[in-house]
N, C-alpha and C positions, 0 to 999 in steps of 0.2 A: 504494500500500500504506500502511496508517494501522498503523502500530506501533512501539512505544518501545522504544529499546535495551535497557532492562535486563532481565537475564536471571535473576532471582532465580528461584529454585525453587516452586514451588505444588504444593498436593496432585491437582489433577486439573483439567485442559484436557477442557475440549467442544468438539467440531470440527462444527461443521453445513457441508457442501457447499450452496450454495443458486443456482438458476439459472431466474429469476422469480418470485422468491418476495415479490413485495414487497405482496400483500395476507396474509400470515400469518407473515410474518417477527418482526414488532414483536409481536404476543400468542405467538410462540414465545419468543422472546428474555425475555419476561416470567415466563413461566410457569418457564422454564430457571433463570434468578436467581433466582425465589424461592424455589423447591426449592431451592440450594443452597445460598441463603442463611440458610433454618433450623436448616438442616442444621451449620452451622458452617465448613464445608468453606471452605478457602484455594481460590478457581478462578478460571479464565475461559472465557468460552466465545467462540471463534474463527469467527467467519461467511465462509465462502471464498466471493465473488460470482462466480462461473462465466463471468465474460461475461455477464452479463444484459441482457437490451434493454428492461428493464423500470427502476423505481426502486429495486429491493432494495438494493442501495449506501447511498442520500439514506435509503431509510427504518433501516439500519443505523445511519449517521451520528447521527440521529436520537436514536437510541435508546442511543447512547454520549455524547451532552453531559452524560446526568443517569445516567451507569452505566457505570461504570469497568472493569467486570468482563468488559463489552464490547468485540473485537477484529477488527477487521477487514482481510481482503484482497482487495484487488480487481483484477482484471486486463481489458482489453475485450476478446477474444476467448474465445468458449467454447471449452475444453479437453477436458473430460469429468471425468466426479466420479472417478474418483479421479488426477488429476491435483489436483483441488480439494483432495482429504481428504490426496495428498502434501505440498502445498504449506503448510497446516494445521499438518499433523503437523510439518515441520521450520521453523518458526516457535513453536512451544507450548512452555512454561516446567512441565508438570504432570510428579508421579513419574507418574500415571496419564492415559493418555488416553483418551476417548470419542469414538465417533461416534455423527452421530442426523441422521437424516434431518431436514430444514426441517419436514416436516409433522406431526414427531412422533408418525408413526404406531406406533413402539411408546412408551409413557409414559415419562420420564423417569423418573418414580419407579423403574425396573425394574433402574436400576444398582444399585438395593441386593442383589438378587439374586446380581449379580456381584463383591461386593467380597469375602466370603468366601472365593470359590475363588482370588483373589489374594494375600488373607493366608496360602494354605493351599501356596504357592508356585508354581500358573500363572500363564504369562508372558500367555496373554490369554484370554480367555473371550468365543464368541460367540453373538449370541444366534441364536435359533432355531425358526422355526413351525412345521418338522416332525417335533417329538419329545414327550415326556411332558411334562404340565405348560406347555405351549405356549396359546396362544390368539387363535384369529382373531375379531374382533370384528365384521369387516366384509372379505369374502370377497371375491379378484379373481372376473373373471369364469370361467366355465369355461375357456374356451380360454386363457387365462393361467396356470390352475391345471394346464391338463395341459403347455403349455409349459416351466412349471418345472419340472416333473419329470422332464423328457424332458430339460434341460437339466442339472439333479442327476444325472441316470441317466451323461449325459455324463461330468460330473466323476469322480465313479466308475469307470466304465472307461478311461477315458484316463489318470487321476494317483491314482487307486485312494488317495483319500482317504478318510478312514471318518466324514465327516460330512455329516448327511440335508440341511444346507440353507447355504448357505458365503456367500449372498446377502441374507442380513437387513444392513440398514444399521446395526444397533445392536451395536458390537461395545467391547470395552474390551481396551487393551494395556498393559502398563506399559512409562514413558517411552521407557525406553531403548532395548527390542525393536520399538518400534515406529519409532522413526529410524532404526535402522538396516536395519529392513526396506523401510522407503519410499526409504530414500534412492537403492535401486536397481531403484524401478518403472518395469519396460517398456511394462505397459498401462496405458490411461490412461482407456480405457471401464467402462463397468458390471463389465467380466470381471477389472476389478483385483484383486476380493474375493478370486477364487482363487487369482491370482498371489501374494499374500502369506501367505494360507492354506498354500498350496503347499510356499513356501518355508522359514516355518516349522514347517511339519513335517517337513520335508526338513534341520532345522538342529537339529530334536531340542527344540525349545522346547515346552513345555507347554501347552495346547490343552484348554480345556476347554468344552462347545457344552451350552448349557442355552435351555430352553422359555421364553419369552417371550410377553406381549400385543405384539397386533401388529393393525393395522386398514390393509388396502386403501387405496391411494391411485388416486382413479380416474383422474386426470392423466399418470399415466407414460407414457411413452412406450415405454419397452425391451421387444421383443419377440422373446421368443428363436425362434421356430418358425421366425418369417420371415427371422433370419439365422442360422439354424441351419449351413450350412455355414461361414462366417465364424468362428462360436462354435468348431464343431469344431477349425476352420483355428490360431485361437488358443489353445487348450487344447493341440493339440499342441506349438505353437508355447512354451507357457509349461512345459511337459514336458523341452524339449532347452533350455531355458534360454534361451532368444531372448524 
């Protein structure tokens, strides 16, 4: 783990989960600092290496000798992203945090969207492709597109959550809701997103789910159809608190 003791406060931590990412790592990390470096914004943005068997580590290293803003953790076993984005989150110095996928498939730019409804007193806002004002730029394929719905539909019935999409990777918490929601993640898969979601709504925190650009990544691997019983198994599973 490459990180300095101090703990001074910052206006907002980016947390990217990354697990092979080391040929788009280094023009992400670029593109991330310079946007917030225009911007003004006190930040860092926090790279959790997943376990990778690749170089995404050496090219993070890389990219932290000449950029300070840079923060990395790295472990050798893969864990799954949201053990990445827990691990992130209770290492981050920001009042605000973010998450964003390594491939930046929704724009960085789009946090601006989200900062209002936090000054308006939500505790997080997430983002969202399937609701007004949303935007796919670049489409999974079919059987992806009906798996998530079918897996939405899931959510729904089982935790009778009232939001259309709980699985965009681009979400914003402020600091402190979001420590304390991570610090007691059970799942550690793709299905974490709802576990926290879950909870807080279940805690009475403020919840606000806004439309976002967003473009397909065609490398994923997560398939909901095919462990659709599993899916089931854990939604129940994160319902009775386990």
């Amino acid at each position: 783990m490459c990180f300095g003791e101090e703990m001074e406060k910052i206006d907002l931590s980016v947390i990217i989960p990354a697990f092979n990412e080391e040929k788009a790592i280094q023009n992400t990390l670029a593109t991330v600092c310079n946007f917030f470096k225009e911007k003004g914004l006190s930040f860092e943005v926090v790279v959790v290496d997943d376990g990778s068997s690749d170089a995404t580590a050496l090219r993070v290293r890389e990219m932290m000798k000449d950029n300070s803003f840079v923060k990395l953790v790295s472990y050798p076993k893969n864990a799954g992203k949201g053990e990445a984005i827990r691990q992130g989150v209770m290492v981050s110095k920001g009042d605000l945090i973010l998450f964003s996928d390594a491939d930046l498939s929704t724009p960085i730019s789009e946090m601006e969207k989200f900062l209002p409804f936090i000054q308006q007193g939500y505790d997080i806002v997430i983002g969202s492709r399937r609701i007004k004002n949303s935007l796919i730029t670049r489409k999974q394929p079919f059987h992806r597109r009906i798996s998530g719905k079918v897996f939405q539909l899931l959510v729904k019935y089982v935790l009778r959550l009232p939001y259309e999409d709980t699985q965009c990777g681009f979400k914003m918490f402020k600091g402190s809701a979001a420590k304390k929601l991570f610090s007691t993640l059970a799942h550690k898969g793709f299905i974490f997103d709802v576990e926290i979601v879950y909870k807080a709504h279940l805690a009475g925190l403020k919840i606000k789910e806004i439309g976002v650009i967003w473009a397909n990544d065609p490398s994923t691997t997560v398939r909901f159809l095919k462990d659709s019983l599993k899916c089931f198994i854990d939604l129940i599973k994160i319902r009775i608190g386990k």
